[in-house]
C-alpha positions in Angstrom: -19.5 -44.1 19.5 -21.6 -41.5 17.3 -19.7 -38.6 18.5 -16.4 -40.6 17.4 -17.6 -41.5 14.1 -18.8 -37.3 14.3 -15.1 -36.4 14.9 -13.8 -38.7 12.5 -16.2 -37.2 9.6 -15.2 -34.1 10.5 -11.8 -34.5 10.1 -12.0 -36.3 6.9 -13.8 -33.2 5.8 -11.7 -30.9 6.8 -8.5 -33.0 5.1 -10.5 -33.1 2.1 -11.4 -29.2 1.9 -8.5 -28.4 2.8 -6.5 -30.4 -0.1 -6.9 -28.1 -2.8 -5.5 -25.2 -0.6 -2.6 -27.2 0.2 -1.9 -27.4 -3.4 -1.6 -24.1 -3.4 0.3 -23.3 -0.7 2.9 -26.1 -1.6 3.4 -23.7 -5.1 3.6 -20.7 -3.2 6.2 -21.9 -0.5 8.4 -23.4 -3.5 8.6 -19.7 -4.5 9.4 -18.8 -0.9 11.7 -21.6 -0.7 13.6 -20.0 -2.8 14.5 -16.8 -1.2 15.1 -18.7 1.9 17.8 -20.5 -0.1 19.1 -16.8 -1.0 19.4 -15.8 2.9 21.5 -18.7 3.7 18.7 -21.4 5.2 19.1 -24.9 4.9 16.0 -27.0 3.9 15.5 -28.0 7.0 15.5 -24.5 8.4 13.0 -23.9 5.8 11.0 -26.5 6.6 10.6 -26.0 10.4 10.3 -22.3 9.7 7.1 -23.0 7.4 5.9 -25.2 9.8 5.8 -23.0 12.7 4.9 -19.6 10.1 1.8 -20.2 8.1 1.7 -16.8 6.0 3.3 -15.8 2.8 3.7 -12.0 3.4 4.7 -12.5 6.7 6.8 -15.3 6.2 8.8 -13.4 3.4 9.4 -10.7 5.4 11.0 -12.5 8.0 13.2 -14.2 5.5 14.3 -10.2 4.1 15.3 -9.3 7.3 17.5 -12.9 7.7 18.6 -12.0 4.6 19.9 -8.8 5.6 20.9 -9.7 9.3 18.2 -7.8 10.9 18.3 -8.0 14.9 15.9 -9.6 16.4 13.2 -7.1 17.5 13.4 -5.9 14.5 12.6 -9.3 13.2 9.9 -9.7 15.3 8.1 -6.4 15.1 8.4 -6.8 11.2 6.8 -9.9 11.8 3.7 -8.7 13.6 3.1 -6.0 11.4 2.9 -8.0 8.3 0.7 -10.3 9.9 -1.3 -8.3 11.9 -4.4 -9.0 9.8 -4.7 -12.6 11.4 -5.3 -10.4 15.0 -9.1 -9.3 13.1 -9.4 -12.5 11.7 -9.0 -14.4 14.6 -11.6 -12.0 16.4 -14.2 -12.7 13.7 -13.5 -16.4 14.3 -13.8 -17.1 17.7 -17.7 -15.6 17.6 -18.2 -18.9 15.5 -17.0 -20.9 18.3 -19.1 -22.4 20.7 -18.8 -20.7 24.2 -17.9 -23.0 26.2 -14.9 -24.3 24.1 -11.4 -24.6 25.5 -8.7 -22.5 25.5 -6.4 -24.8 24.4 -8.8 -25.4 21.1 -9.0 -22.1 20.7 -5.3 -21.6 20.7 -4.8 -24.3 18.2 -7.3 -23.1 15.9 -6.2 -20.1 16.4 -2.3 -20.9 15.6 -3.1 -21.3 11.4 -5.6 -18.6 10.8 -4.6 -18.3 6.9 -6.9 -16.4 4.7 -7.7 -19.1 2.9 -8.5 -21.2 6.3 -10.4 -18.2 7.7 -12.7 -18.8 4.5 -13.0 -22.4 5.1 -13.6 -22.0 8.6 -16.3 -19.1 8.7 -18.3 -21.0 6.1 -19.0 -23.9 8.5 -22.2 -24.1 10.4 -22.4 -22.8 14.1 -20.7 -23.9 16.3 -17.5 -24.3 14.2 -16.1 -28.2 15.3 -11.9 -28.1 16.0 -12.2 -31.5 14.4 -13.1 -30.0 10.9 -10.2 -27.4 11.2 -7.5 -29.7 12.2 -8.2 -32.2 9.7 -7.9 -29.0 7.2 -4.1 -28.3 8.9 -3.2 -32.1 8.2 -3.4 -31.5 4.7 -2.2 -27.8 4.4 0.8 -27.2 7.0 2.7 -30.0 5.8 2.6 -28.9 2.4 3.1 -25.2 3.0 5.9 -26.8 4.7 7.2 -29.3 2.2 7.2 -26.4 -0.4 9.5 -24.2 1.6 12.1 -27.1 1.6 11.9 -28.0 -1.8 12.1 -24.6 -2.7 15.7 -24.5 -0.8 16.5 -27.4 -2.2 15.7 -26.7 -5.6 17.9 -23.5 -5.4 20.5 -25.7 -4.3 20.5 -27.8 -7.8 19.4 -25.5 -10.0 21.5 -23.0 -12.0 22.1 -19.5 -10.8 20.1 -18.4 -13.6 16.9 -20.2 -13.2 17.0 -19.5 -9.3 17.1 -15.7 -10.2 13.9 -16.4 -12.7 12.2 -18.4 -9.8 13.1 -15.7 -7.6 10.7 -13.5 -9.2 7.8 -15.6 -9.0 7.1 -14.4 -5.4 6.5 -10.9 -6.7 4.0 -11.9 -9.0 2.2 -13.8 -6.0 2.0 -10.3 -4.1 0.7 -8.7 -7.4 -2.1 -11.8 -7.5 -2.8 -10.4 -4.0 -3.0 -7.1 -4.4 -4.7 -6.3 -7.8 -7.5 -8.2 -7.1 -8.7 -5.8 -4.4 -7.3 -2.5 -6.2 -9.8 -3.3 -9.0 -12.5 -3.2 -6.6 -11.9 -0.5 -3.9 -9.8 2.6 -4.9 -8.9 3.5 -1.3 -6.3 -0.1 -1.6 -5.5 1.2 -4.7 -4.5 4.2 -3.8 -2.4 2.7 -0.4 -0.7 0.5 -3.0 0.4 3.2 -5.5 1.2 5.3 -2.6 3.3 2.8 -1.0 5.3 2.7 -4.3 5.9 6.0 -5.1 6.6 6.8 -1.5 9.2 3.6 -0.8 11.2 4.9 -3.7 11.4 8.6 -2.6 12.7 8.0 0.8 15.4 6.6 -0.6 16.3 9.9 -1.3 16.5 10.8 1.8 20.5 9.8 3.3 19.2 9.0 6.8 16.4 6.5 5.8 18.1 4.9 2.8 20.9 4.2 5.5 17.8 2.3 7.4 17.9 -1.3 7.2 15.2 -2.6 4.6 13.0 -4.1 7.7 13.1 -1.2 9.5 12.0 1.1 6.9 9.1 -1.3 5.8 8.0 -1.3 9.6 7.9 2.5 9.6 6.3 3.1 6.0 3.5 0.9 6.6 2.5 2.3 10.4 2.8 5.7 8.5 0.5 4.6 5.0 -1.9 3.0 7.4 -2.4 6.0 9.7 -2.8 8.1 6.6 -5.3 5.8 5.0 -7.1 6.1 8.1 -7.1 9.4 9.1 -8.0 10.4 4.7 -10.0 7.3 4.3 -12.2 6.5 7.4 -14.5 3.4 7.8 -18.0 4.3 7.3 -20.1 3.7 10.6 -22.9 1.2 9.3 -25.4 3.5 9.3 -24.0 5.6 7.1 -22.8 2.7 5.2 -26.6 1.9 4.8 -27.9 5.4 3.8 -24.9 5.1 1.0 -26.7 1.5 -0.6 
């Protein structure tokens, strides 16, 4: 009976941490909502779509190459790329886990490793409890969810005009992402401006501008992020201490 009512507060916890979040996510999804409605998706599309693909970047990208009838591998490899980050993530996580926890745990947990989540998640005593993180889904995937669909259905009502105003909220999300970190580390900031200026000269170029959108994002960001890596290494932590 005490580890039921244990379970049961965890949960509760978890839906009430992850409340705010969900919040947020529903406002970002409207925005993505809306360029689903752009590539054609219905809202239920949308809906199932956000259900099954909790990430923003990721997400968007998928719905560029719909947009633009990508094939699927294409699609797919896209997909990875953009959301590759969740890979370290979910490393970092599982050392929080108890050892002897299930795989199928682990694979749930593992199946909505957000940023925002991750934070949740790695702040929680040792050993992290699945309870606390699926009570934190219950109130975040639905609404990451719900937003895509209103977002579709919103473009539906709304007047062409407004839609193409909405439509640019979701660059101004990516910017919220992304200058945030610039204003800290100049090695982001100087992947970022790279990644500009470099995007718009290949366009130059007849045989890559012929490329399809995905497929040139998939090779510009393998080649920026060997660059970075081979100009910008990370420090070992030794020397990472002699530098503080």
């Amino acid at each position: 009976m005490e580890q039921r009512t244990t379970t049961v507060q965890n949960v509760l916890r978890g839906m009430r941490d992850g409340f705010p979040i969900g919040l947020g996510y529903f406002t970002v999804a409207f925005s993505l909502g809306i360029a689903a409605h752009k590539a054609g998706m219905t809202a239920l599309q949308g809906f199932v779509m956000s259900l099954l693909n909790n990430a923003s970047a990721g997400e968007y990208a998928g719905i560029a190459a719909i947009r633009a009838e990508a094939p699927y591998w294409e699609l797919a490899v896209l997909t990875l790329i953009a959301n590759a980050r969740y890979l370290l993530m979910g490393c970092a996580l599982s050392q929080r886990m108890a050892p002897g926890l299930s795989i199928g745990h682990r694979m749930l947990i593992g199946f909505d490793i957000t940023d925002e989540l991750f934070g949740l998640s790695v702040a929680q005593p040792y050993p992290l409890r699945p309870s606390y993180v699926y009570g934190a889904y219950v109130t975040t995937i639905p609404m990451w969810a719900a937003g895509t669909a209103v977002g579709i259905v919103a473009g539906n009502l709304l007047p062409l005009t407004i839609v193409n105003a909405l439509s640019a909220s979701i660059y101004g999300m990516f910017l919220a992402v992304v200058i945030s970190p610039c204003r800290k580390n100049r090695v982001i900031l100087f992947v970022v401006l790279a990644s500009f200026l470099v995007s718009s000269a290949v366009m130059m170029i007849p045989w890559i501008a012929a490329m399809s959108a995905s497929l040139r994002i998939i090779l510009l960001t393998l080649l920026l992020s060997v660059v970075a890596a081979v100009l910008f290494p990370h420090p070992d932590d030794e020397e990472a201490e002699a530098a503080c």
